[in-house]
N, C-alpha and C positions, 0 to 999 in steps of 0.2 A: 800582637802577642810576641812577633819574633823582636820587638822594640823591646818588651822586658827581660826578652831573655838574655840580650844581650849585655843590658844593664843589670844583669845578676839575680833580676828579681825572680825569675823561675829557673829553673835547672832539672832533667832528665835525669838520673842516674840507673843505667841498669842493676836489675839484685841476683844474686844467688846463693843457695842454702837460705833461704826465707821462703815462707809460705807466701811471696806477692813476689812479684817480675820487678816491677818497676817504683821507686820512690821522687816523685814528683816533688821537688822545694818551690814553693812559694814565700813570699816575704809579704805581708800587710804595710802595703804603700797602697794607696788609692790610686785612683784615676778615677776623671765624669764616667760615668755609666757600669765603673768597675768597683765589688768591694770583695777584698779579699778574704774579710772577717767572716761573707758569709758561707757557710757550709755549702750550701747548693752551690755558688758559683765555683767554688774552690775544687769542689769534683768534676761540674763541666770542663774547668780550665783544666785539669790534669788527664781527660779522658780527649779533653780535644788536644793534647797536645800529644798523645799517644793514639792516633785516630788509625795511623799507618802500620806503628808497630804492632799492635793491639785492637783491633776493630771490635773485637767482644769484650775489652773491660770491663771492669768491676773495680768501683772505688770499694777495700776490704776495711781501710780504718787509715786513723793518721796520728799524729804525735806533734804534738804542740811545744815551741822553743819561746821565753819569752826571752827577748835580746833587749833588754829596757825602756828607751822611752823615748819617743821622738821630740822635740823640740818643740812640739806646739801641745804636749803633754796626755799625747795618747800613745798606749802598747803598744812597743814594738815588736813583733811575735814573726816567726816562721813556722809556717807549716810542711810537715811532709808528708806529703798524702800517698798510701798504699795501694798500687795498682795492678792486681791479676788477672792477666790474660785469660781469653777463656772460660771464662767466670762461669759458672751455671747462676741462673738465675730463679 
């Protein structure tokens, strides 16, 4: 994971004056065993990347970026996934 983020494909940013802490970017590149399109993983990946900051998160909602088209002609999409601390469940 710290191999993608370093290649951009995820990104931390803290929030404030929002109702969520943190907005996790993800980018839909694949890898074997990884897919970013899918919803479930895309929350694990954002809760396990905030596991220290945040041990009670709550994935709250996300916001879908389409960036065009990769070259072997599927979407190219970024996700930012919404993360509050704390969450009641």
């Amino acid at each position: 994971m710290r191999a993608m983020e370093s290649a951009g494909e995820l990104a931390v940013t803290p929030e404030t004056g929002k109702p969520y802490d943190y907005t996790v970017k993800i980018l839909n590149r694949r890898d074997i065993g990884y897919n970013p399109d899918d919803l479930d993983q895309r929350k694990k990946t954002a809760l396990l990347l905030l596991k220290d900051q945040c041990p009670n998160g709550s994935v709250i909602g996300e916001t879908v970026v389409n960036t065009g088209t990769y070259g072997i002609g599927t979407p190219a999409r970024a996700y930012f996934v919404q993360v509050k601390c704390n969450a009641s469940t």
